[in-house]
N, C-alpha and C positions, 0 to 999 in steps of 0.2 A: 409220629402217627404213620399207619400202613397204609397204604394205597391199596383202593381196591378193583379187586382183578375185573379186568372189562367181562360185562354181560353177553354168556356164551349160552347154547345148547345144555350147559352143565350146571349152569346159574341156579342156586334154590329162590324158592323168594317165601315169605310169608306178609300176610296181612292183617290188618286189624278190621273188623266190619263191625256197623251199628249203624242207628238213624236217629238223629244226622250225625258226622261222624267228620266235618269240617275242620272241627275244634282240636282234635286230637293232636297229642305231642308225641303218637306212639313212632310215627315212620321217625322224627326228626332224632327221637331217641334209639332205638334200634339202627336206623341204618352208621349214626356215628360211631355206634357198639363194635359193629361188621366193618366198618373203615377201620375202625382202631387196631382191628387185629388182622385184619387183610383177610375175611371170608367171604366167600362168592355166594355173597347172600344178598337181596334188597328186600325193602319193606314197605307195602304200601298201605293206603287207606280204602276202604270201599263203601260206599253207602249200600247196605244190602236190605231189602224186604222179604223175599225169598229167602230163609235161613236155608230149610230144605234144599234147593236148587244150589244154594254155596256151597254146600257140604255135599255134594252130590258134584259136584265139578272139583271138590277138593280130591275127592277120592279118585277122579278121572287124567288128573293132572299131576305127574310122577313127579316135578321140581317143589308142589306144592306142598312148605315142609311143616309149617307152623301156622295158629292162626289165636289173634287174641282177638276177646267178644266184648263186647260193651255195648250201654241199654239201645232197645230194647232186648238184645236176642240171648243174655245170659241164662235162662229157663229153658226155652223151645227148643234151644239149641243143642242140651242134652239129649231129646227125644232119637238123633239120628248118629249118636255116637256112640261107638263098640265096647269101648269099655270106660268105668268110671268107680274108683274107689268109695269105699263107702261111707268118708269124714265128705266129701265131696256130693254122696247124694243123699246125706244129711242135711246139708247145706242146701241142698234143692238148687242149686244156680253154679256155672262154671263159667270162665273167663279164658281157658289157654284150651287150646285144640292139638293136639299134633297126627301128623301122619306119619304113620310107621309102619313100614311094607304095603300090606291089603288092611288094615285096621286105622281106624279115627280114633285115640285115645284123648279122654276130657278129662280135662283138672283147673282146681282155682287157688291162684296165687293171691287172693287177697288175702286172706287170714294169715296165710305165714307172713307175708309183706308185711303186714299190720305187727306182728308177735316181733315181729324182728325190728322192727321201728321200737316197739317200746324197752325191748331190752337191750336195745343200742343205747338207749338213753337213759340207761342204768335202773330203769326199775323193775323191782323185782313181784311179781303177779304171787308168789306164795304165800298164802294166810292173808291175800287182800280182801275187799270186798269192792266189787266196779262195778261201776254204775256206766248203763247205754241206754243212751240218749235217741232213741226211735229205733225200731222195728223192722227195717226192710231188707235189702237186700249185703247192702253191706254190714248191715250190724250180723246177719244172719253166718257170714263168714268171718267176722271174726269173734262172735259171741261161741259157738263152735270150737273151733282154735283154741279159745282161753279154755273154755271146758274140757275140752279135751287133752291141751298138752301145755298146762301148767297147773299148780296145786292154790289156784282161788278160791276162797272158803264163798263166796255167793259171787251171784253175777244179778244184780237187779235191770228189770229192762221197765224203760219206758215209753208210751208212743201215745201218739193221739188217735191212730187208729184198734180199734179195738180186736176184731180178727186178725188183723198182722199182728198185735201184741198177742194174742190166746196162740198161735201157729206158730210161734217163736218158742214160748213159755213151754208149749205142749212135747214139740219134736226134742229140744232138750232134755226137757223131763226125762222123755223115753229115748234118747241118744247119749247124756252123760253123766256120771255121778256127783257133779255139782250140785250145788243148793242153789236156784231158780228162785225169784220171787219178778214179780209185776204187774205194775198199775198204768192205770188210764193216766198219760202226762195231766195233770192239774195245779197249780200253784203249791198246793200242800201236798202233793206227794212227792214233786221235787224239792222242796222244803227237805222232805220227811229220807226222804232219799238219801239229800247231800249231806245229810247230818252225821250218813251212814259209810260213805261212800271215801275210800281212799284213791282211787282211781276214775276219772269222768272222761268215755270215751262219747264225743259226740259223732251219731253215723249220720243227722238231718241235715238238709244244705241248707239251714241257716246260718245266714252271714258269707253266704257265698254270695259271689261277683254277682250282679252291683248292688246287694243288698248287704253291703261291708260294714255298717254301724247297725246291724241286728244280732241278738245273740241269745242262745237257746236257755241260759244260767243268769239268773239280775248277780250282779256283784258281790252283792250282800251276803249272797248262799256262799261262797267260798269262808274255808277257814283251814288254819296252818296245816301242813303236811299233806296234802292232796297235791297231787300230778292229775294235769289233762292233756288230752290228747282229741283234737281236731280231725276228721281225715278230710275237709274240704279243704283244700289249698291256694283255692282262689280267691282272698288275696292269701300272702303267703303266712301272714299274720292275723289271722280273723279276729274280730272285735272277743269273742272268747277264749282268745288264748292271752290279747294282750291284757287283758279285765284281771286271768289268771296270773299273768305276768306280774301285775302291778301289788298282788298282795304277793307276790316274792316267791308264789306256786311253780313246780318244776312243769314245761309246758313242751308238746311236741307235734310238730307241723307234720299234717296230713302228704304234703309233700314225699315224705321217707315211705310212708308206707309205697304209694304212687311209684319212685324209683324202687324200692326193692322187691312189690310183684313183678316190674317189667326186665330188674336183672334176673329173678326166676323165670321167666318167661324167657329171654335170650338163653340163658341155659337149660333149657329144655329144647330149647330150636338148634343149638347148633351143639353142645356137648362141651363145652368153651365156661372156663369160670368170666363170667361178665365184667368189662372194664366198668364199674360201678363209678369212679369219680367223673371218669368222660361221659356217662348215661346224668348223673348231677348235674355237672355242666353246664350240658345241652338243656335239662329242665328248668335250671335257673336263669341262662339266658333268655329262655322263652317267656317265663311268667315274668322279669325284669322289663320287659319289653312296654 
C-alpha cells in the first residue's frame, strides 16, 4: 500500500453530501482507494441542505474536484449543473458531480454499478424478461440501463405507488424500445409476475437493517431458473436472497452494485483505474462490523 502525500495547497478533495449522511461508507471507501495508489486526494462527508449553495462553493473552490450525492439531493441537484447526458436525464436523478475547468459535469453510476454486478455474476439480460420490484429512484436507473444497453425482451415493474409506477412505465415508453408492462404491487400481480419473470431485481428497502426477516417475494413464488438480485445490502444477505438461495436460485448482493458505482465514481474523480478489491475490503470490513 502507498502512502499518501501530506495535505498541501495542491491537495484535491472530493465529498459525498446528503441528509443525514452519518452513515455513509463513501470517505472510508475512497480515501483507502487514494491511499492505495498514493493520490493527493481526500474524501469527505457533508451533511448539506443547501444543494444550491454546495454547488455554488464547488464551482468557487479550484481543489474541489469530485462530488457524490445521495438522498435527498439526487434530483435538485441536477437543476445547477452544466452538462448532463441524456440516458442521465432520462433517469431524472444523478449521483456523481465533477468539476472540470469552469463547468459542473453530472452523471449516475448506479445503473452501470448495477449492469455490471449482474454480469459479473454471469447472467446474461438478452431475451430475459425482469421483473423490478418498486418504482423509485433506484429502480429508475437501472430499469433504464437494462433498457437501454442490453437486449431484454420486457422489463415488468412493480410498485405500490401508483404515479411512480405510471412515471416510470411512461418515460420508458418514450426513452427505449423495450417492451414495458406494469402493475399496482398486489398479491396476484406478483404471483402473476414471477410466473413470468427470469430475473427479480428488488430496488424497495425491504428487509433492510433492522427489518432483516421481511421480504418483498413469500417463498413459494420462486421456481427453478430465476436469478435475483437485491440492491439493499444491509444485511449483506437479506431474507430474499437467502429464501432465493434455498431453492438453489443464482442470487447477487446489493453490495457489487454499491462497490462498482463508487469504483466508477473514483474513476471519474481522479482518471486512475480503481483499486476495486481494496474499495471491497474496506466495505466488507464495515458491514462485518
Amino acid at each position: 500500500m502507498s502512502t499518501m502525500p501530506p495535505i498541501s495547497a495542491s491537495t484535491k478533495f472530493c465529498a459525498v453530501i446528503g441528509n443525514p449522511i452519518s452513515h455513509s461508507l463513501s470517505p472510508a471507501i475512497h480515501n483507502a482507494a487514494f491511499q492505495e495508489l498514493g493520490l493527493d486526494f481526500v474524501y469527505l462527508a457533508c451533511r448539506v441542505e443547501d444543494v444550491k449553495g454546495a454547488l455554488a462553493g464547488m464551482r468557487a473552490l479550484e481543489n474541489f474536484r469530485g462530488l457524490s450525492v445521495t438522498i435527498p439531493h439526487k434530483i435538485e441537484i441536477m437543476k445547477y449543473c452544466d452538462e448532463i447526458n441524456d440516458v442521465d436525464r432520462s433517469i431524472g436523478s444523478i449521483n456523481t458531480v465533477i468539476h472540470e475547468g469552469d463547468k459542473l459535469l453530472a452523471m449516475g453510476t448506479d445503473g452501470p454499478g448495477a449492469l455490471k454486478a449482474l454480469t459479473d455474476a454471469g447472467l446474461a439480460m438478452d431475451g430475459k424478461t425482469i421483473l423490478m420490484l418498486g418504482a423509485g429512484g433506484a429502480a429508475r436507473a437501472i430499469a433504464f440501463t437494462l433498457a437501454r444497453d442490453t437486449k431484454a425482451v420486457e422489463i415488468t415493474l412493480l410498485d405500490l405507488n401508483e404515479s411512480t409506477l405510471k412515471g416510470l412505465a411512461s418515460d420508458l415508453n418514450a426513452g427505449t424500445s423495450t417492451r414495458i408492462s406494469s402493475a399496482l404491487m398486489t398479491e396476484a400481480a406478483l404471483a402473476e409476475a414471477m410466473e413470468r419473470a427470469d430475473i427479480i431485481i428488488n430496488c424497495t428497502p425491504v428487509g433492510m437493517h433492522p427489518n432483516v426477516d421481511a421480504s418483498v417475494v413469500p417463498v413459494e413464488l420462486f421456481r427453478p431458473g430465476q436469478a435475483v438480485f437485491d440492491v439493499v445490502y444491509t444485511p449483506l444477505q437479506t431474507k430474499l436472497l437467502r429464501d432465493a438461495a434455498s431453492k438453489g436460485l443464482k442470487t447477487v448482493s446489493g453490495v457489487e452494485m454499491f462497490i462498482n458505482q463508487a469504483a466508477l465514481q473514483f474513476e471519474q474523480f481522479t482518471g486512475k483505474d480503481a483499486p476495486v478489491e481494496v474499495m471491497r475490503r474496506v466495505v466488507m470490513e464495515h458491514l462485518k462490523k
